[in-house]
Rosetta silent file (secondary structure, phi, psi, omega in degrees, C-alpha in Angstrom):
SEQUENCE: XXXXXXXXXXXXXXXXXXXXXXXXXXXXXXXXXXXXXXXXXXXXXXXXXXXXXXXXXXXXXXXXXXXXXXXXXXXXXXXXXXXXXXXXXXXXXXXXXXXXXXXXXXXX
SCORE:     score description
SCORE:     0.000 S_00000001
   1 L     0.000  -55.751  173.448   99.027   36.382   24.257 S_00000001
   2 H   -63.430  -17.532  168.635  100.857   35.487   27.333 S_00000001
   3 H   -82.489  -22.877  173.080   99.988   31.435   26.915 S_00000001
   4 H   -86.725   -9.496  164.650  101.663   31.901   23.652 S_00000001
   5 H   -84.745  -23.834 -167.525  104.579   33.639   24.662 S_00000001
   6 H   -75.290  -17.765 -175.486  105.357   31.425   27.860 S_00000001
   7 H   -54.550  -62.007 -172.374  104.835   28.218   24.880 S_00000001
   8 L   -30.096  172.364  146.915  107.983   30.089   22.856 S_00000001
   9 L   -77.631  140.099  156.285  111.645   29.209   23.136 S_00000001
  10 H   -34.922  -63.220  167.765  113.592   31.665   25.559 S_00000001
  11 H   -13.998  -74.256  158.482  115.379   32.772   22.753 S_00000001
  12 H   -42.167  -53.959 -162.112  112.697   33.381   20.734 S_00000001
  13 H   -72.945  -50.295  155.193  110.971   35.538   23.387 S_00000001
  14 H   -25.530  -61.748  165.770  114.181   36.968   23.902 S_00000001
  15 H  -103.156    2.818  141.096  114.900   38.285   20.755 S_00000001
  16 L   -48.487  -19.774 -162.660  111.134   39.803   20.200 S_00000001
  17 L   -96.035  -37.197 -149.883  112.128   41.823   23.187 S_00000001
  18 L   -84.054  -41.302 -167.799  115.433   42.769   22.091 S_00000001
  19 H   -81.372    4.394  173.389  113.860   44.120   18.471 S_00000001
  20 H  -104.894    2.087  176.859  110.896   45.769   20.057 S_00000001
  21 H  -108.754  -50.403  144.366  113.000   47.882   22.193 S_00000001
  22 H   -11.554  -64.670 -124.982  115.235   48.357   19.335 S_00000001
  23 L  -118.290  -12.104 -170.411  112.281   49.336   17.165 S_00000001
  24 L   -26.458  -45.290 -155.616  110.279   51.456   20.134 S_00000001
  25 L   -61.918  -21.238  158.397  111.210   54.820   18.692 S_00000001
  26 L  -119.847 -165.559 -166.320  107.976   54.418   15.907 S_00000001
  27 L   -79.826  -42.194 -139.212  105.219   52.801   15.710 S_00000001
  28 L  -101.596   23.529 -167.796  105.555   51.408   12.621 S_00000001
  29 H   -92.948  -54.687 -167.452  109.652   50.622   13.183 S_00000001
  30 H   -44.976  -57.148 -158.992  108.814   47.019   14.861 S_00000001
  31 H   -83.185  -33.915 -177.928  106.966   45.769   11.445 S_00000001
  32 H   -91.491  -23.852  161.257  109.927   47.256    8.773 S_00000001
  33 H   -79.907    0.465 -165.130  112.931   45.670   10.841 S_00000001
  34 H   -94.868  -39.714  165.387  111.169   42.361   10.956 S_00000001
  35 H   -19.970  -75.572 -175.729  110.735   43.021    7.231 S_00000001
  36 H   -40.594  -57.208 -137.477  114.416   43.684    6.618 S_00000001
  37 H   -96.262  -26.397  171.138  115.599   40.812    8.613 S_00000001
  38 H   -86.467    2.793  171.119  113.129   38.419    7.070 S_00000001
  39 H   -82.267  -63.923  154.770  113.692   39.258    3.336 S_00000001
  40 H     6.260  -73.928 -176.404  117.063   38.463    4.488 S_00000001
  41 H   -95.347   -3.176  175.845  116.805   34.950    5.851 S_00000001
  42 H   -94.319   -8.245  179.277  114.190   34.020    3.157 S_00000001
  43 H   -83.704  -36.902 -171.285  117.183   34.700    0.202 S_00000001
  44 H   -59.173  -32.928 -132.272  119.316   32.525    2.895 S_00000001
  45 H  -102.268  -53.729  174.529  116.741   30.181    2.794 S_00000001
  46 H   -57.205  -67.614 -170.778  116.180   30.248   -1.112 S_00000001
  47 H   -59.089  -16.101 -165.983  120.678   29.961   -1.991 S_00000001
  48 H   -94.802   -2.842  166.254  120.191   26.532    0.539 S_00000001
  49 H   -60.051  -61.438 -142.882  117.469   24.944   -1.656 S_00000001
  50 H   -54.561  -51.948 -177.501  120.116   25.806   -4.655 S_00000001
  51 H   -45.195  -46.223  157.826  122.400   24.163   -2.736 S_00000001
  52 H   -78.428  -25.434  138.539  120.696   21.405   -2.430 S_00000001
  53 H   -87.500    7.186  150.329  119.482   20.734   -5.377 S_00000001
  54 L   100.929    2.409  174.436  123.343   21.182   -6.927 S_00000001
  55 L  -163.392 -158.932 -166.732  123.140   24.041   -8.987 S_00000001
  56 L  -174.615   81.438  173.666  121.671   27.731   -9.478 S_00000001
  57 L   -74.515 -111.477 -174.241  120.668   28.931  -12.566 S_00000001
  58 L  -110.039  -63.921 -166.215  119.648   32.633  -13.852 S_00000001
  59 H   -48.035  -34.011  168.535  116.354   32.368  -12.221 S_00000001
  60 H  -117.020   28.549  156.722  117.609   32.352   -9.083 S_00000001
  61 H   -86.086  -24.512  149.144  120.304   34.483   -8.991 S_00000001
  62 H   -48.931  -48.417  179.896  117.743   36.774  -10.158 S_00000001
  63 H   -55.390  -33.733 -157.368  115.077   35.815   -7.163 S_00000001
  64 H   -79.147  -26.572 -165.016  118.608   36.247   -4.930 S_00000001
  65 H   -94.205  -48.208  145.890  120.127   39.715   -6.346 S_00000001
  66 H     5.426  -70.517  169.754  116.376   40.758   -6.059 S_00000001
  67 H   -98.303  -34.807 -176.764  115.554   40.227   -2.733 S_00000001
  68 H   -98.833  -56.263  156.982  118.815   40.760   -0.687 S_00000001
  69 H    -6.294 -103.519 -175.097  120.043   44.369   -2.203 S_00000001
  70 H   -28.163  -87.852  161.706  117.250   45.474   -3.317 S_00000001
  71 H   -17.168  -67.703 -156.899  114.586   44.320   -1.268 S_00000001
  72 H   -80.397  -30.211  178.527  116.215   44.604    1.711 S_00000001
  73 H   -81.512  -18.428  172.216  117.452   48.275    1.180 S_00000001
  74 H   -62.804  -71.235  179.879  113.880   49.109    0.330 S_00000001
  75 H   -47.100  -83.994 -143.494  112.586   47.484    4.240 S_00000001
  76 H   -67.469  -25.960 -168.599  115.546   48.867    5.859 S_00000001
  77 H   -63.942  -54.331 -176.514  115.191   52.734    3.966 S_00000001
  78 H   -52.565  -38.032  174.869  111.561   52.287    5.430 S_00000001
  79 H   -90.018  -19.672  150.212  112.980   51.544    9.235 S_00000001
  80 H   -28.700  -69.980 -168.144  115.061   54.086    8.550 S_00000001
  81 L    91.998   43.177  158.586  112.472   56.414    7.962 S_00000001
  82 L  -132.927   85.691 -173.229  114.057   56.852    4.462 S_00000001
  83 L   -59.507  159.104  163.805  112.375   55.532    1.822 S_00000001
  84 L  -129.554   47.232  179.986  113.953   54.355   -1.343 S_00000001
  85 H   -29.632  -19.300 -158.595  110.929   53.479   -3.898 S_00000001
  86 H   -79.334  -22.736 -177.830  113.946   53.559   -6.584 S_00000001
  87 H   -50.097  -51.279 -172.868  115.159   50.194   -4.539 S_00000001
  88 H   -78.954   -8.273 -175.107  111.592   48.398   -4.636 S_00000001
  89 H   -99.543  -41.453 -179.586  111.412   49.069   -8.485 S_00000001
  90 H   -51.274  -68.217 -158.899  114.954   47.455   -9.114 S_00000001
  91 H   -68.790  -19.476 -175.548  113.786   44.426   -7.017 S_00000001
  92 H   -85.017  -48.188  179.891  110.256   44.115   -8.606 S_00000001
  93 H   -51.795  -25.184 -166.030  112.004   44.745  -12.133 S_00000001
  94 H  -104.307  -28.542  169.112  114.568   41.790  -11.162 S_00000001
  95 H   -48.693  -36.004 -157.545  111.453   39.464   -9.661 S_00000001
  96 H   -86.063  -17.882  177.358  110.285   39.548  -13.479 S_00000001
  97 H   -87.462    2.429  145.612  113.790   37.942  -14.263 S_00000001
  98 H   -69.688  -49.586 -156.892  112.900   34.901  -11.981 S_00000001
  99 H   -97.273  -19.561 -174.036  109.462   34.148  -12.580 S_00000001
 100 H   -47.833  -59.955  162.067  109.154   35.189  -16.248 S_00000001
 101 H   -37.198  -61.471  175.473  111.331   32.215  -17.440 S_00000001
 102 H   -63.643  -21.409  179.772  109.414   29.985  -14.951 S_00000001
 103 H   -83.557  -21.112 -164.919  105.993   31.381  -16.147 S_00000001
 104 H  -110.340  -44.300 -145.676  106.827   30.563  -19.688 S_00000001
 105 H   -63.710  -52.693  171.790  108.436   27.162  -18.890 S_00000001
 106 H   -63.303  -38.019  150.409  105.023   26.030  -17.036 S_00000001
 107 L   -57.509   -8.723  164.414  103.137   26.710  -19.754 S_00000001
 108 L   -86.447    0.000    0.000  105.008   24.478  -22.628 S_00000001
């Protein structure tokens, strides 16, 4: 553990530190903010494909409305220590308006 942290970027190391002190007060706080903040940066991640491939159709403004609301209010209710299952139903209900399209596309 310690050859792989000393490996890291400062940064890196840096801001593991800052969110584990941050997240100290449960156990289970540490794993639901990294959640939150990485549903987050994978929708960031997701509009800069769009971007790059020049447009953005239904499917993924579905994967996008999906994951960063939704998603994300579900992980953060949970670091909270306030769940929101109605949050995780929205975003699973809005997942099927992404992949649905793509599941029938791959199959013609």
């Amino acid at each position: 553990s310690a050859v792989v942290l000393s490996s890291a970027p400062l940064m890196y190391v840096r801001l593991l530190r800052f969110l584990h002190r941050r997240a100290a007060r449960r156990a289970e706080s540490l794993g639901n903010l990294i959640k939150f903040i990485g549903a987050t940066l994978f929708s960031v991640g997701h509009g800069l494909q769009c971007l790059k491939k020049g447009s953005m159709d239904y499917t993924d403004w579905g994967y996008i409305v999906a994951c960063t609301p939704f998603l994300n209010g579900a992980f953060l209710g949970n670091y909270l220590a306030r769940p929101c299952p109605s949050a995780l139903l929205a975003s699973g209900l809005l997942l099927h308006v992404a992949y649905d399209p793509l599941l029938l596309r791959a199959l013609r």
